[in-house]
ZAMARGU-4260 file (C-alpha; in steps of 0.2 Angstrom, whole numbers, plus 5000, padded with zeros to 4 digits):
<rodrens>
0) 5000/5000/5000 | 5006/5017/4995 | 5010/5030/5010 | 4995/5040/5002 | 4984/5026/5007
5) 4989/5023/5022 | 4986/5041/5028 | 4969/5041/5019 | 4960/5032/5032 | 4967/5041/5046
10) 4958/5058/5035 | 4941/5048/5037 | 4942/5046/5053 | 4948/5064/5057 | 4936/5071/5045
15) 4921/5060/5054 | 4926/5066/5070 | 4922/5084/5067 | 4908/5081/5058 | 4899/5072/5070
20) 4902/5084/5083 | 4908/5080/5103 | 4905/5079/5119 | 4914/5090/5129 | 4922/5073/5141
25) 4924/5064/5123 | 4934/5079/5118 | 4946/5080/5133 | 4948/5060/5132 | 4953/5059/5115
30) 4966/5077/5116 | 4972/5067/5134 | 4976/5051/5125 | 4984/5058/5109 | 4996/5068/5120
35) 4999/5055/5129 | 5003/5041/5113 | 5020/5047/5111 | 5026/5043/5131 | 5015/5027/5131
40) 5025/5018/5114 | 5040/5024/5124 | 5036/5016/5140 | 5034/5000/5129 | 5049/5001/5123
45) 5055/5006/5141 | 5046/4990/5149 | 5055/4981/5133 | 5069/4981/5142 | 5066/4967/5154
50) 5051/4960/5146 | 5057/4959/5127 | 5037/4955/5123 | 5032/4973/5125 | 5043/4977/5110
55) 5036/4963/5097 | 5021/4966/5088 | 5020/4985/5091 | 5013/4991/5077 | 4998/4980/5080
60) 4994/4993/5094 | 4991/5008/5082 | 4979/4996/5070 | 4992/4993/5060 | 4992/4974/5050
65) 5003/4968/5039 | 4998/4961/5022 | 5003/4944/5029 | 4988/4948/5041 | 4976/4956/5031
70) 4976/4941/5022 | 4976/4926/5036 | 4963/4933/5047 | 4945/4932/5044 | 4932/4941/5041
75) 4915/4944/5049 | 4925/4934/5065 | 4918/4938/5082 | 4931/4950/5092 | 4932/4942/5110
80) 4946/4956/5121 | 4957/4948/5134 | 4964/4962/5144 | 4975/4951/5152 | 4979/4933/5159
85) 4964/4931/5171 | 4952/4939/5155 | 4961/4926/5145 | 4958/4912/5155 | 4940/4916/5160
90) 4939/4919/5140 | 4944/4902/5135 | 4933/4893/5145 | 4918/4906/5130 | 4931/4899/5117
95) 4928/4882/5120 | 4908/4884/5120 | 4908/4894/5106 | 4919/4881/5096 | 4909/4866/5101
100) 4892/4873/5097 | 4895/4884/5082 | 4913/4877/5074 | 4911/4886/5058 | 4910/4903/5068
105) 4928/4913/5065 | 4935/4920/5081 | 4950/4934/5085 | 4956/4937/5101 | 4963/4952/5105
110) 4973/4956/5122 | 4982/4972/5132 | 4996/4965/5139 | 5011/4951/5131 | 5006/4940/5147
115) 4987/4937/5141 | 4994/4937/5123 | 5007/4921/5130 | 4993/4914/5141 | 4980/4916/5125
120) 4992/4906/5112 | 4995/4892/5127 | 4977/4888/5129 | 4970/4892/5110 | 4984/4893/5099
125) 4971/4888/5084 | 4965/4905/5088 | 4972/4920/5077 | 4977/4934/5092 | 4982/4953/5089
130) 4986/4968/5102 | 4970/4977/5101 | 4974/4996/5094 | 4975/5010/5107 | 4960/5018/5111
135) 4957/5033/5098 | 4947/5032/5083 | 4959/5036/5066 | 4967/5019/5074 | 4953/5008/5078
140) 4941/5015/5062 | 4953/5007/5050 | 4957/4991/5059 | 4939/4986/5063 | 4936/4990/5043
145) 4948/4978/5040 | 4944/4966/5050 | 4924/4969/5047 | 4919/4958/5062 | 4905/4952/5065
150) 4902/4960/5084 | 4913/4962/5100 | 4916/4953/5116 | 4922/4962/5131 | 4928/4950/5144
155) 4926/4959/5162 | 4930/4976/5166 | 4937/4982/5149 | 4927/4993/5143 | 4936/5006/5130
160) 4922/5019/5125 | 4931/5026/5108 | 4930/5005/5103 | 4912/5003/5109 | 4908/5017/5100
165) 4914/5013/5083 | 4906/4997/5084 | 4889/5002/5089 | 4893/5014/5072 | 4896/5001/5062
170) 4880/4992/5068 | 4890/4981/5079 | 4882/4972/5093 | 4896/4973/5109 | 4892/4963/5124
175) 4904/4961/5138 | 4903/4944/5147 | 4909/4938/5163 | 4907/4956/5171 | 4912/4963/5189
180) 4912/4977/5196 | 4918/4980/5214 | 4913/4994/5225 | 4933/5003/5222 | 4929/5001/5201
185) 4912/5007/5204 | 4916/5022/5212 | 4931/5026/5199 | 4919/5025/5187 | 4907/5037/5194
190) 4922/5050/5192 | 4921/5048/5173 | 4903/5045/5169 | 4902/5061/5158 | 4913/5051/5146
195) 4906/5034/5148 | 4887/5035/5149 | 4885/5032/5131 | 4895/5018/5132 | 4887/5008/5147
200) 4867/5013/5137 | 4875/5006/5118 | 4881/4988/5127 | 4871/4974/5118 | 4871/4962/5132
205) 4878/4961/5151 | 4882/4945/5157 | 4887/4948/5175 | 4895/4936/5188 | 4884/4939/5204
210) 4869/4951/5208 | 4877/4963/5217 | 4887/4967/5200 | 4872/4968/5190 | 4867/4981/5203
215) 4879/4993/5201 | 4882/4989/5183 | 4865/4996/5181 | 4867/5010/5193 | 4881/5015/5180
220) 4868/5016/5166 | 4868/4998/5158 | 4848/4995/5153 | 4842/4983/5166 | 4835/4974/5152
225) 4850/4967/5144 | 4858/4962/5160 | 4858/4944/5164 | 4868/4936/5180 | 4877/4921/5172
230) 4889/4916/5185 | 4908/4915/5185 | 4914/4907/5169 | 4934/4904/5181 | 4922/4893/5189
235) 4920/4882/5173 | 4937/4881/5171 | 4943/4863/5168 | 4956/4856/5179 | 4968/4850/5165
240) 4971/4832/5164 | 4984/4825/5171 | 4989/4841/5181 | 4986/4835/5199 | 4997/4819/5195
245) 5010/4827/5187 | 5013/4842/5201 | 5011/4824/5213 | 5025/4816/5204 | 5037/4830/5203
250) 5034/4833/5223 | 5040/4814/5225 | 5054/4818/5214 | 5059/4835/5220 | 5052/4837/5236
255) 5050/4820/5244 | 5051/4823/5264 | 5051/4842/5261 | 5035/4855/5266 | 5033/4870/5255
260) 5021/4885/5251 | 5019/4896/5238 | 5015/4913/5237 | 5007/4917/5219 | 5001/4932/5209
265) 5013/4943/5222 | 5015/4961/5219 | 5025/4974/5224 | 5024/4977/5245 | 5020/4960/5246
270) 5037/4949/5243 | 5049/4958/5255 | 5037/4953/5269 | 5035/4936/5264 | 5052/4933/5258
275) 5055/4941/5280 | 5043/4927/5285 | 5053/4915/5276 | 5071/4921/5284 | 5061/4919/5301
280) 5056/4903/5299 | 5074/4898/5292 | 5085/4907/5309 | 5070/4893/5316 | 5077/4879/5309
285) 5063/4876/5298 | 5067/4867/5280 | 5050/4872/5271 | 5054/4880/5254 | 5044/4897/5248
290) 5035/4893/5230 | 5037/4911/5225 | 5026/4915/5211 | 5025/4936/5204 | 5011/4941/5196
295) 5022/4949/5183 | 5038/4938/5179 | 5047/4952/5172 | 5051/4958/5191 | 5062/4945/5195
300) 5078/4956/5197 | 5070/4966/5208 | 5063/4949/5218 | 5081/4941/5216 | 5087/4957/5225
305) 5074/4956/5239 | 5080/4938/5242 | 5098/4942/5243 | 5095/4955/5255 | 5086/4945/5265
310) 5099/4931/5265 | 5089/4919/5256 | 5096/4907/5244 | 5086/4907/5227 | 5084/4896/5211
315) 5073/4902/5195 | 5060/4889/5189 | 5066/4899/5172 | 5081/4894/5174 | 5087/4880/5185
320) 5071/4871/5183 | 5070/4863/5199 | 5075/4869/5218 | 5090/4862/5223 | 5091/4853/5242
325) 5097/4868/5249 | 5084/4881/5240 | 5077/4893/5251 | 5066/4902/5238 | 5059/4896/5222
330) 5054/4910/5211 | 5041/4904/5198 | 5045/4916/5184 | 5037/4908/5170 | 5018/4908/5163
335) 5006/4897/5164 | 5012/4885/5177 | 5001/4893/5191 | 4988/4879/5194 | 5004/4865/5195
340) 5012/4872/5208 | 4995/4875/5218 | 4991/4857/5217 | 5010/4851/5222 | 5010/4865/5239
345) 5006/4861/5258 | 5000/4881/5260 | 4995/4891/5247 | 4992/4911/5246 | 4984/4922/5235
350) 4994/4939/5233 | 4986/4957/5227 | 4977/4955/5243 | 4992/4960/5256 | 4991/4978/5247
355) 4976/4986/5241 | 4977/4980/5224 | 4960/4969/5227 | 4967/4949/5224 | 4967/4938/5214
360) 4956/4922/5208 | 4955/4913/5225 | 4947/4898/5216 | 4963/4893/5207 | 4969/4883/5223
365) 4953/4878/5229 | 4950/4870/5212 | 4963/4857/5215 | 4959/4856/5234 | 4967/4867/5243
370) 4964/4880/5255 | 4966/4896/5248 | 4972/4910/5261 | 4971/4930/5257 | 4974/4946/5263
375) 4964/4959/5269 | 4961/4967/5251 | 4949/4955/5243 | 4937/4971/5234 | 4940/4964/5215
380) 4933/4948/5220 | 4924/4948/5235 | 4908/4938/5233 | 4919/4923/5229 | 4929/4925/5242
385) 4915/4926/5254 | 4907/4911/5245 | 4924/4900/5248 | 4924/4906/5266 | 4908/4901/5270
390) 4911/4885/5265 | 4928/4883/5272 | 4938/4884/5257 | 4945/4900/5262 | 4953/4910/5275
395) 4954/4928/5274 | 4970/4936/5285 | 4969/4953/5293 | 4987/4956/5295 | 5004/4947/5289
400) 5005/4939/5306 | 4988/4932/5304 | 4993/4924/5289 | 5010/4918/5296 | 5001/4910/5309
405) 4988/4901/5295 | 5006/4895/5285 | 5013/4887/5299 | 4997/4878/5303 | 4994/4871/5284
410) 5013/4867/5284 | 5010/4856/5297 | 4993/4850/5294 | 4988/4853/5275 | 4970/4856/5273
415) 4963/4846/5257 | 4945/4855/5250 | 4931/4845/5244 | 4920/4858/5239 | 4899/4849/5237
420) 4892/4866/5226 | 4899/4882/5221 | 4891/4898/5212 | 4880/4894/5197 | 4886/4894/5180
425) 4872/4896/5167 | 4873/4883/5154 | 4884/4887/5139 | 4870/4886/5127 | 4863/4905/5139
430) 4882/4911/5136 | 4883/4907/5117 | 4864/4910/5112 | 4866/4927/5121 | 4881/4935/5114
435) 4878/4928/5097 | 4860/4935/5097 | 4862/4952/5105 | 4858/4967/5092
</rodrens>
């Protein structure tokens, strides 16, 4: 394509933009975020760095495809967006019922971060996956013509108002499946209602997790009529075969007369105390070994320095694969191996929820029965975790000491979970025949 025809689109879209006229919130979004492009390529390239994913596919991100692309991808496919791993995982679980119900139906998956992009190709690598285009209309014009899908799929929270707005345009339907909406995101997007108020009345069809996040869904706006509690699809989620016996044999193999917990999804805040929990428990004479899992892998130096701070001897799952005899720390720095070392630990934790970050999936351990034990900060996913406390599948910890004392009882006496019922999933057939008919 001639340079000429490249621009020309970006033309249309400006051209369309003024002649449609703006909201006054509309206007200040899109003059923020086209300031802002320049410094968010550069942080890219600056996150690049340690994670040399950020720097692959970058042109993807303005709309950009390359002839190869145009040509492979299909047309009139149905766009399901994966923010990240969780979206991604919660998405292949829609994937899967999708495929089995309707195989001739084309599907793109688009994703926000390189980690859902990695976690999307591990779980449906049959699946054509792309970057979806920032957020401003001379990008994502061009790429959804291009593309000419057949309507949108927004997994959870991820709701980009210049892309639900082109699509209702272009006669799109946009659903967005799996939604929750804790009290903190609620209020955050109160702040900006001006700008998505359109957004939240145009959405096809809601399918929520619980009713407390249709409530507020609607309270934002969303016509009650098109909002449906559906359940949790993470609670669908197949165990993959062979897993629990697998992570059982490599604990024979690796960890045979050896305790050990892991700490997974962990953020920033939350490693130094746990890594200083694990010193304690050392100076005591105790051999168990700390699974130490980052949310985001590409922190590892900075984990690696925390540990040899805290006199801690380390291993890399990236790297030595396996914890030696006298391994202190194992730091899980790979993707997609969550689930394996949950089923193989004596104690396991939840991270995001020391800090006010608002957790992570507490199901994942319970899944392959284990108690799951939090933090404080549970907000993004607090129905479930009340759910799982109810039933005994989950202990929620006030204060790192609480939790310490919750470790030390698991590592000497690992609790298994049997759960007998757990949320209600609507059938796929509700899923499928919802999304596929909304207008």
């Amino acid at each position: 394509m001639s340079e000429a025809g490249r621009i020309r689109p970006w033309l249309v879209e400006w051209r369309g933009f003024f002649r449609l006229g703006i909201s006054m919130a509309r206007l200040l979004y899109l003059l923020v975020f086209s300031l802002a492009l320049p410094f968010l390529l550069l942080r890219l390239y600056w996150r690049g760095r340690r994670q040399p994913a950020y720097r692959q596919h970058w042109r993807e991100r303005l709309g950009c495809l390359s002839a190869k692309q145009r040509q492979a991808l299909p047309r009139q496919a149905l766009l399901i967006h994966a923010c990240s791993v969780g979206e991604t995982q919660a998405a292949s679980v829609l994937v899967g019922w999708l495929r089995q119900q309707h195989p001739e139906l084309p599907l793109i998956l688009t994703h926000t971060t390189p980690t859902g992009r990695a976690r999307g190709q591990a779980l449906m690598a049959d699946v054509p996956q792309l970057y979806l285009p920032f957020d401003l209309p001379w990008l994502l014009g061009p790429w959804l013509r291009q593309l000419a899908p057949r309507g949108l799929v927004l997994m959870e929270t991820e709701v980009w108002p210049e892309l639900v707005r082109l699509c209702r345009q272009q006669g799109l339907p946009v659903s967005l499946a799996n939604a929750r909406l804790s009290p903190r995101s609620f209020a955050g997007y109160q702040r900006v209602q001006a700008l998505l108020a359109p957004v939240w009345a145009s959405l096809s069809w809601v399918g929520a997790q619980y009713p407390a996040d249709a409530q507020r869904l609607q309270q934002l706006g969303v016509p009650g009529e098109v909002i449906q509690v559906v359940g949790n699809l993470k609670l669908a989620m197949p165990v993959a075969e062979g897993l629990i016996e697998r992570a059982q044999a490599w604990r024979a193999a690796h960890l045979p007369a050896r305790a050990c917990w892991l700490a997974a999804s962990t953020h920033e805040g939350e490693e130094q105390p746990l890594l200083a929990l694990q010193q304690q428990w050392q100076a005591e004479g105790q051999t168990a070994l700390l699974l130490l899992a980052p949310r985001h892998p590409e922190r590892v130096a900075q984990i690696i320095g925390y540990a040899q701070a805290a006199g801690l001897r380390y291993a890399r799952r990236s790297v030595e694969q396996q914890p030696a005899a006298d391994t202190q720390v194992f730091i899980i720095d790979t993707l997609g191996e969550l689930q394996f070392f949950y089923a193989l630990a004596d104690a396991c934790f939840v991270g995001g929820s020391l800090i006010a970050h608002g957790g992570h999936n507490p199901f994942e351990p319970v899944q392959v029965g284990r108690l799951a034990l939090c933090g404080p900060h549970m907000f993004n996913f607090q129905a479930l975790t009340d759910e799982l406390a109810a039933q005994g599948a989950l202990v929620q910890c006030a204060s790192v000491t609480e939790l310490a004392a919750m470790l030390r009882q698991q590592l000497s006496q690992p609790s298994r979970i049997q759960l007998t019922q757990l949320g209600q999933v609507a059938a796929p057939q509700v899923w499928v025949d919802a999304i596929l008919s909304a207008d």
